[in-house]
C-alpha positions as CSV (number, residue, x, y, z in Angstrom):
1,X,124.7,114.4,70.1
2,X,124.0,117.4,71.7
3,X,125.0,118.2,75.4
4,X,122.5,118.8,78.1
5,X,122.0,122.9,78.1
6,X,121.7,125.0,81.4
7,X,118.5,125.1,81.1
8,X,117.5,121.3,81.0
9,X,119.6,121.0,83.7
10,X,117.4,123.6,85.8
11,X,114.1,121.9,85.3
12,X,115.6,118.6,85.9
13,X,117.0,119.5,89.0
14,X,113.9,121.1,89.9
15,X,111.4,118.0,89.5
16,X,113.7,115.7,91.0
17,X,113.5,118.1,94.2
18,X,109.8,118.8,93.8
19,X,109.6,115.5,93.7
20,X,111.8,113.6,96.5
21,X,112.7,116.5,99.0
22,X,109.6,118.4,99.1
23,X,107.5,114.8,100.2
24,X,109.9,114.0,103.2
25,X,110.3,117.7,104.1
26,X,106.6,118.0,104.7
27,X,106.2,114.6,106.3
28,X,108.9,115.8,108.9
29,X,107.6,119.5,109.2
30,X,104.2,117.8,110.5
31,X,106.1,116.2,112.6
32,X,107.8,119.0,114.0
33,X,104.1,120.8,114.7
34,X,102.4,118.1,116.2
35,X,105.2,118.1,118.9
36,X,105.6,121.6,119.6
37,X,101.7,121.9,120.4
38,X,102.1,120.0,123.4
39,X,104.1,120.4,126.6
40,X,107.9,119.4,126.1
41,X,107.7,116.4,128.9
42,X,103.9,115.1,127.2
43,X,104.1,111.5,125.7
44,X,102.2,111.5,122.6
45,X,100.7,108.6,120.9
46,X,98.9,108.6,117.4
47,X,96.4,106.2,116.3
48,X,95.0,105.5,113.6
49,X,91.2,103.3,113.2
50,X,91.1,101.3,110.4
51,X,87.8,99.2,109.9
52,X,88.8,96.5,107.3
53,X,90.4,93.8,109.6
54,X,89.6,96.0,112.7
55,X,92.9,97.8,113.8
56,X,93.9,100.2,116.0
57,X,97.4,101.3,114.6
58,X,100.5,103.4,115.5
59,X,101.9,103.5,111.7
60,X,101.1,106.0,109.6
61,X,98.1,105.7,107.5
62,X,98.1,107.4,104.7
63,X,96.3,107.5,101.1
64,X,99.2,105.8,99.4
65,X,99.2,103.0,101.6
66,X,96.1,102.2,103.0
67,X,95.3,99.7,100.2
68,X,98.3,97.8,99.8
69,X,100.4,97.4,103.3
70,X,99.3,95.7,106.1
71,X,99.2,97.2,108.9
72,X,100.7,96.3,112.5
73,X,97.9,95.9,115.1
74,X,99.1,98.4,117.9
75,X,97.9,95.4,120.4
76,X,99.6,96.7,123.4
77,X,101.2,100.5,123.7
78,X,103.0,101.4,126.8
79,X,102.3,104.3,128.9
80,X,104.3,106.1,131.7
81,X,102.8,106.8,135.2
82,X,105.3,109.4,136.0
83,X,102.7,112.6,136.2
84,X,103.6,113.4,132.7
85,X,100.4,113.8,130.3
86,X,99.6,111.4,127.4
87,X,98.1,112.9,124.4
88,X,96.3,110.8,122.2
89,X,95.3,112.1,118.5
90,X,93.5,109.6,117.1
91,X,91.6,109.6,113.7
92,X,89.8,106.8,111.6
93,X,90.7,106.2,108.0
94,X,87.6,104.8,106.9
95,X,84.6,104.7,108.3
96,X,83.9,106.7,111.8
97,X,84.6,104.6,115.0
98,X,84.6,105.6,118.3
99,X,88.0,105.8,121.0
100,X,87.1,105.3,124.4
101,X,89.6,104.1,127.5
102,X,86.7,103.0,130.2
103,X,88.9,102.8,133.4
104,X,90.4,106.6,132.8
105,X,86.8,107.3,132.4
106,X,87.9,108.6,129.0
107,X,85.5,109.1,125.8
108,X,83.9,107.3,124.0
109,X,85.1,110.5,121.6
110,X,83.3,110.2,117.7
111,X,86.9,109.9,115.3
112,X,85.9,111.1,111.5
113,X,87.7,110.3,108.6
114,X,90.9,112.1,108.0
115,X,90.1,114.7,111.3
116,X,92.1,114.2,114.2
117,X,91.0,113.8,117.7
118,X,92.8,115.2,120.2
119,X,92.5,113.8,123.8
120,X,94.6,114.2,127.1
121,X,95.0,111.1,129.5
122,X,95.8,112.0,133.1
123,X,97.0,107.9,134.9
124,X,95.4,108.8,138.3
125,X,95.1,105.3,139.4
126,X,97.4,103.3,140.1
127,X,96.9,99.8,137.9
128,X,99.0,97.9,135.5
129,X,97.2,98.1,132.0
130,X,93.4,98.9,130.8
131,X,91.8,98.4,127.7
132,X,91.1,101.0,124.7
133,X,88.3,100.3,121.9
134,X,85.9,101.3,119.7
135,X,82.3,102.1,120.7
136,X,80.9,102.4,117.3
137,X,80.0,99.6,114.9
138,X,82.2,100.0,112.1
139,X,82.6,96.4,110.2
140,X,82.3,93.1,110.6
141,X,85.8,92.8,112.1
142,X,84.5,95.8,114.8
143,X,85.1,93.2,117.7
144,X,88.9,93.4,117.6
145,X,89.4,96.9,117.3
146,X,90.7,97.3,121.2
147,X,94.0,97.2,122.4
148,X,95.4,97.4,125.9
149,X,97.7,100.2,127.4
150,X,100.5,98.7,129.5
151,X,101.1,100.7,132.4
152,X,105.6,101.1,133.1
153,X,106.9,102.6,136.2
């Protein structure tokens, strides 16, 4: 038996990092960019639209697991009415839908597939919680994709 030469070693070393590190080191570098964009204090919230069962989601939605995992409908997602601004970027993985949050006077803004939407949210009024949905007819299971922001103090 022959041992494993330098070389071997090299390229074995080199897929198992092309493989495993560089992945999670782009998934976090994303997430590095998306926060510096926007002021330090800003509460940023990411949605995805998903037409097949009709969900707004907070997970991420990706090619590798849209077809198999099921998602977690983001039903309620809490806000802060502190003067800070919420960003929303929000982006469909299907079909296009439509993000609109009528009491903020906000939208309805067209999402595309795999483009994401960027919107600012200023809470001027003073209320407890108010509804987000979807404008656009997407599927049959269009009616449940709303969700409600919960107002904290």
């Amino acid at each position: 038996m022959k041992g494993i030469n330098v070389l071997e070693a090299f390229i074995l070393i080199f897929v198992l990092v092309s493989v495993v590190v560089v992945p999670f080191a782009i998934f976090r570098i994303d997430e590095y960019i998306v926060s510096s964009k926007y002021p330090e204090n800003a509460q940023i919230i990411t949605l995805y639209g998903i037409s097949k069962g009709g969900i707004w989601t907070t997970e991420r939605v990706t090619v590798f697991n849209y077809w198999w995992k099921k998602f977690k409908h983001a039903e309620e997602i809490p806000i802060y009415d502190d003067g800070t601004p919420i960003i929303f970027r929000v982006t469909s993985t299907d079909v296009i839908h439509s993000f609109s949050i009528p009491l903020f006077r906000v939208g309805p803004y067209e999402i595309k597939p795999g483009q994401f939407t960027v919107i600012e949210v200023k809470t001027e009024r003073r209320m407890r919680s108010t509804k987000y949905l979807c404008y656009q007819y997407c599927d049959e299971d269009h009616e449940k994709m709303q969700g409600r922001l919960v107002v904290m103090e």
